[in-house]
FILOMI-518964 format. One line per 3 residues: number of its first residue (from 0); for each residue x, y, z of C-alpha. Coordinates in steps of 0.1 Angstrom, whole numbers. Layout:
<atoms>
NUM = X/Y/Z ~ ...
</atoms>
This chain:
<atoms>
0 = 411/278/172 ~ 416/302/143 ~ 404/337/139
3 = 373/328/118 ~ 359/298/133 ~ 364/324/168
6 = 343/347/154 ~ 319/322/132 ~ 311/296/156
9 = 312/309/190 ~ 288/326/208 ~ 313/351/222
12 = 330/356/187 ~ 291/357/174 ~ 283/385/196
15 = 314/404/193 ~ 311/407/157 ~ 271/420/161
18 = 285/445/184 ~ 312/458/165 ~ 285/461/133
21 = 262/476/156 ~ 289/505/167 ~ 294/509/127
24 = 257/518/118 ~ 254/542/150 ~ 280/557/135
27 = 266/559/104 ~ 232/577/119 ~ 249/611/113
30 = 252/606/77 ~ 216/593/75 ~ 202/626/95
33 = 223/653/74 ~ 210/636/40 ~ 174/632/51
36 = 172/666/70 ~ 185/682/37 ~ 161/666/14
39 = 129/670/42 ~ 134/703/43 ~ 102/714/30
42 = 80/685/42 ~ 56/695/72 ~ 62/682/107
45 = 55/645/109 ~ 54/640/69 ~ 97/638/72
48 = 97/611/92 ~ 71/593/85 ~ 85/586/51
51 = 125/600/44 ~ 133/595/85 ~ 115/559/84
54 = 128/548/50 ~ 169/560/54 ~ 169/552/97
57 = 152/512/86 ~ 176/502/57 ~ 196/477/81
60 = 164/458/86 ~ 163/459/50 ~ 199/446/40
63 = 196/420/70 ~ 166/404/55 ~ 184/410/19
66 = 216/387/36 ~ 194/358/54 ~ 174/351/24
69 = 211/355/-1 ~ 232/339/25 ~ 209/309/28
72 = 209/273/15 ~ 180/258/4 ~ 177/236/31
75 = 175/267/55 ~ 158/289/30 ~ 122/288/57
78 = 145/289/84 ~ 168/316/79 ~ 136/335/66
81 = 117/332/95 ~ 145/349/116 ~ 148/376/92
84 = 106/379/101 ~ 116/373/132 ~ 142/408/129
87 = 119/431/117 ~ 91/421/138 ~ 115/421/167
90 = 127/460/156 ~ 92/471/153 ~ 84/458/191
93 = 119/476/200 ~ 107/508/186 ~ 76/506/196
96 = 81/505/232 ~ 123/507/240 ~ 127/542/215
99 = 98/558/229 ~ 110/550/267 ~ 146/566/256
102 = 131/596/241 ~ 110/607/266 ~ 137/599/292
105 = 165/613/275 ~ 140/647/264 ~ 127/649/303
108 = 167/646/314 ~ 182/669/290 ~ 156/697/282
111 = 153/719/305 ~ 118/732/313 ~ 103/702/295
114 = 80/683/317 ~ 60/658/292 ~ 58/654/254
117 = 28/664/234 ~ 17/642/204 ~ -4/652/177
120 = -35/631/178 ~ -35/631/140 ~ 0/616/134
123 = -12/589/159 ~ -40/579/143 ~ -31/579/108
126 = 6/559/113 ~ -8/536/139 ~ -40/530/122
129 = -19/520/88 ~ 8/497/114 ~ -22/479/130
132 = -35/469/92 ~ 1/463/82 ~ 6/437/113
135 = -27/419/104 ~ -19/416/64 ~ 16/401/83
138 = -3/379/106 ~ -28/362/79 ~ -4/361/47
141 = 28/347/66 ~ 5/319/77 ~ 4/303/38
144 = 10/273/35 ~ 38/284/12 ~ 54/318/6
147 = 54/334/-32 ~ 67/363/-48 ~ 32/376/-46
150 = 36/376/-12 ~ 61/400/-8 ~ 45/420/-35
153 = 16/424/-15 ~ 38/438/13 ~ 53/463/-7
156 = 20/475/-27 ~ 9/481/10 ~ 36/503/18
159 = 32/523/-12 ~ -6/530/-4 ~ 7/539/29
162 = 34/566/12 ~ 7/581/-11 ~ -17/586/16
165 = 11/602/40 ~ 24/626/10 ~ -10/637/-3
168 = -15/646/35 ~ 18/670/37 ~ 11/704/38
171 = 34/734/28 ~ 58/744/51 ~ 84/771/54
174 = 119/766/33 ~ 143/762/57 ~ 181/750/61
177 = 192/724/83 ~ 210/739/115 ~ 238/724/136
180 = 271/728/156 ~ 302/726/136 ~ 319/709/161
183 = 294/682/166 ~ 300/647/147 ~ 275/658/118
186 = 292/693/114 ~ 318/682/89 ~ 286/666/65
189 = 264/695/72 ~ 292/718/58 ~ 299/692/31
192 = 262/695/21 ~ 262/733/21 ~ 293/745/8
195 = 282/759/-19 ~ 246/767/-32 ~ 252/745/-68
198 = 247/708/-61 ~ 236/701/-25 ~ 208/677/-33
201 = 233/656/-54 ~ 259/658/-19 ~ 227/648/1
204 = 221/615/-22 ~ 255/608/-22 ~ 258/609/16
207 = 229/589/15 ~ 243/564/-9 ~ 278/564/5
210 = 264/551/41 ~ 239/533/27 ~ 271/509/14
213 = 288/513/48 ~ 253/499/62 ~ 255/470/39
216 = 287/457/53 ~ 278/457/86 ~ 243/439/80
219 = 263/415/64 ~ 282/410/97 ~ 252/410/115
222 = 234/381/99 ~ 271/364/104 ~ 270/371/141
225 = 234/360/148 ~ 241/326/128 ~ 271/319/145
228 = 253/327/181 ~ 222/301/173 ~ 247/279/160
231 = 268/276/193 ~ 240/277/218 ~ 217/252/192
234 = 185/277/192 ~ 166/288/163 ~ 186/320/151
237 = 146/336/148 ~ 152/344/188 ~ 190/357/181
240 = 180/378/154 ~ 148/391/177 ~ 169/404/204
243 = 201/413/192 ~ 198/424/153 ~ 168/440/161
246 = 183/460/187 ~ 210/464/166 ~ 194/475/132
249 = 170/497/154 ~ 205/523/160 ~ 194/545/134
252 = 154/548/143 ~ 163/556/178 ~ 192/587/175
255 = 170/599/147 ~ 138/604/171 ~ 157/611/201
258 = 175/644/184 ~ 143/649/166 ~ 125/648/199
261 = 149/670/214 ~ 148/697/191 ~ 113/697/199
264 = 97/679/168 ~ 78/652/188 ~ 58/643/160
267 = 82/637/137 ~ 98/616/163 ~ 68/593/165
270 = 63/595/130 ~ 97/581/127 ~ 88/553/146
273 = 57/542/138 ~ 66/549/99 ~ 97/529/105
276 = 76/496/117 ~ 54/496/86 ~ 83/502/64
279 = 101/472/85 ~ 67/452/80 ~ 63/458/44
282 = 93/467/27 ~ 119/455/45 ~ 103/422/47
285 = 83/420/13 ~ 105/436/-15 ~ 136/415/-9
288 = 114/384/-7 ~ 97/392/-39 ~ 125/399/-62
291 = 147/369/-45 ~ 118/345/-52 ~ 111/362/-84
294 = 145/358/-99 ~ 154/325/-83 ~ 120/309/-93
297 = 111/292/-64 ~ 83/297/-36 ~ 92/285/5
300 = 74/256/25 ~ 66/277/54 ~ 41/255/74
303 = 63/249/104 ~ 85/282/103 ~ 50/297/100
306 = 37/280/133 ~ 68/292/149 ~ 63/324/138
309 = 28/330/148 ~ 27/336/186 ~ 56/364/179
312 = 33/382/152 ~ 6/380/179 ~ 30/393/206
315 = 36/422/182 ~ 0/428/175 ~ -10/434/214
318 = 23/456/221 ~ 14/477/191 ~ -25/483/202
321 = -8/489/239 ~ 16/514/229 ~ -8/533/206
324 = -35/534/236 ~ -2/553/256 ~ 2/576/228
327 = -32/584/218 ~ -50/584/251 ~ -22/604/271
330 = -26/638/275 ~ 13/644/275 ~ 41/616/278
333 = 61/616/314 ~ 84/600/333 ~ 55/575/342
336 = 53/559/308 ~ 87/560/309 ~ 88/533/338
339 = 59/516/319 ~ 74/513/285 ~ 105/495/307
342 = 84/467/322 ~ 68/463/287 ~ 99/460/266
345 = 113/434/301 ~ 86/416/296 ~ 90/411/264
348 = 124/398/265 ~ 116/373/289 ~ 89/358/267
351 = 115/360/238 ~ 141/337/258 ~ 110/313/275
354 = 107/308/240 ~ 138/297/228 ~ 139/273/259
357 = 110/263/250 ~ 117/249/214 ~ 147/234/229
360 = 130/218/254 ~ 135/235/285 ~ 114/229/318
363 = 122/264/332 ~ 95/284/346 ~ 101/312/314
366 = 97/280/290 ~ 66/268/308 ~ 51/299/303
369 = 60/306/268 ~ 51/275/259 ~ 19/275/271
372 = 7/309/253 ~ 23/288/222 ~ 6/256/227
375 = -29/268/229 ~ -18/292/193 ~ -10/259/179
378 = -38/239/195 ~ -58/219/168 ~ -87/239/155
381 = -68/272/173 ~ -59/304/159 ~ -29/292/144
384 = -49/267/124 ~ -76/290/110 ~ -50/319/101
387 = -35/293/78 ~ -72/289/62 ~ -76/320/58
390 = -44/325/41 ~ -48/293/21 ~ -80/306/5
393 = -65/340/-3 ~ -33/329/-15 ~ -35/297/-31
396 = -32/305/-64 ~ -1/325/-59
</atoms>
């Protein structure tokens, strides 16, 4: 077997390559925290990562969904969609339960004299308010009967709405300077930055840019990977691509928020976070699917990948509200929720593979299950049904 049918056709070579991309974007991270850090410096707590943190650490979700819809042929074009839905919705479960369990663990281990996080009730509310309305304008309008360049634009005009409110909300705070070790990884960038007073923003954009491309590439290898893992096992690369590239593309969102965390900025670590998922919802998804349907002049049949589609949406609905209830209603987060955010995120991946045995029809206990939360979605006259009614009526003259 040659090198590129090892690595594009097996599962092994598959995940392999994923890996190896994965490694490349962690790296990558320190790049993305110098830039943003430098140009945040004069946003309040919370503001930075809600918007430059969330937009710079969620670009990989971006450039995969830019590769599955570029990468696909036309007979694919709903499929290889839904799995880049099926990506970001995917990364938005993964941070909202997995990056919160490793900040508060990796704070609790590594802090010393820290015994719970404090969130600010405000940054909850407002980001997690603006998620749960982002999730439903994904639930209703990705169950058209066909998908538009309108569609996307109505994810990305949310987004925007989102990024006025959250900067007409920032308040003054004091100038500062980024600060860290020399001899840490993001040393040699920091002092690359600040050299010299003349022409640090332009070193910050270019950072920004430079990795950005670096990023690109290893998206790119990522789509690969997932397509050559659903293509060796025969499963709908929507359940690769919501395991593995959403773990994957999540790198950045999770060593931004833990060293955010750990200098003590808890909000901006949730901020991060929750700003991320609406950025993955809206952006990520809806701008590359508006200006690749917009220049290509076509719209998607989306019935069936919609139907497959739905129970995931609804899975990411009820994590979101559960995770928010942690956050909002806990007077500081410990190692409890730590333990809880586990058996969430566990559960989760057992659905996700009961599944993906169930579309390929498996009679395992994790199939039988799964499939019978999906069945009664899908259930004439169900919730499956009248979501694509109610997107019908509101999109069909897009």
């Amino acid at each position: 077997m040659d090198i590129f049918n090892l690595i594009f056709h097996t599962w092994y070579g598959g995940l392999s390559l994923m890996v190896l991309c994965s490694i490349i974007i962690a790296q990558s991270c320190n790049v993305f925290e110098v830039a943003t850090d430098y140009l945040g410096r004069n946003m309040s707590e919370g503001v930075k990562g809600a918007s430059l943190n969330a937009i710079g650490s969620s670009i990989p979700e971006l450039l995969t969904t830019v590769f599955f819809l570029v990468f696909a042929t036309h007979a694919n074009l709903a499929r290889d969609l839904a799995a880049s839905i099926g990506g970001n919705t995917g990364s938005a479960i993964f941070n909202s339960i997995a990056i919160p369990m490793l900040v508060i663990g990796t704070v609790l281990a590594t802090v010393p004299g820290v015994i719970g996080l404090k969130i600010s009730k405000k940054v909850v509310l407002r980001d997690g308010l603006f998620l749960l309305a982002a999730e439903l304008l994904l639930i209703v309008l990705l169950s058209s009967k066909y998908i538009t360049h309108w569609h996307g634009w109505a994810f990305t005009l949310f987004y925007f709405i989102y990024l006025a409110y959250t900067m007409l909300s920032m308040k003054k705070g004091e100038r500062f300077e980024p600060q860290t070790s020399e001899n840490s990884d993001d040393g040699k960038y920091l002092k690359y930055v600040l050299k010299a007073n003349k022409g640090r923003k332009r070193r910050s954009w270019l950072l920004l840019i430079s990795s950005t491309l670096v990023i690109a590439i290893a998206c790119a290898g990522l789509v690969e990977g997932c397509k050559g893992i659903s293509d060796s096992l025969r499963i709908n690369p929507l359940f690769v691509a919501l395991i593995l590239i959403a773990a994957a593309s999540s790198v950045p969102d999770t060593i931004i928020s833990i060293r955010d965390a750990k200098k003590g900025n808890y909000d901006d670590s949730l901020s991060n976070i929750l700003g991320s998922n609406i950025f993955d919802i809206s952006i990520s998804l809806g701008l590359p699917l508006a200006l690749f349907l917009l220049f290509t002049d076509q719209k998607i049949e989306f019935s069936e990948a919609g139907s497959t589609l739905v129970d995931i949406r609804i899975v990411l609905l009820i994590v979101t509200l559960i995770t928010i209830a942690i956050f909002y209603f806990s007077k500081a987060l410990k190692k409890r929720h730590v333990v809880l955010l586990g058996f969430l995120y566990a559960l989760f991946i057992l659905y996700a593979i009961g599944a993906a045995e169930y579309y390929v029809g498996s009679n395992s206990f994790l199939a039988q299950t799964a499939g019978s939360f999906i069945q009664y979605l899908r259930q004439p006259g169900g919730l499956g049904e009248y979501l694509q009614l109610i997107a019908n009526y509101f999109t069909s003259g897009w």
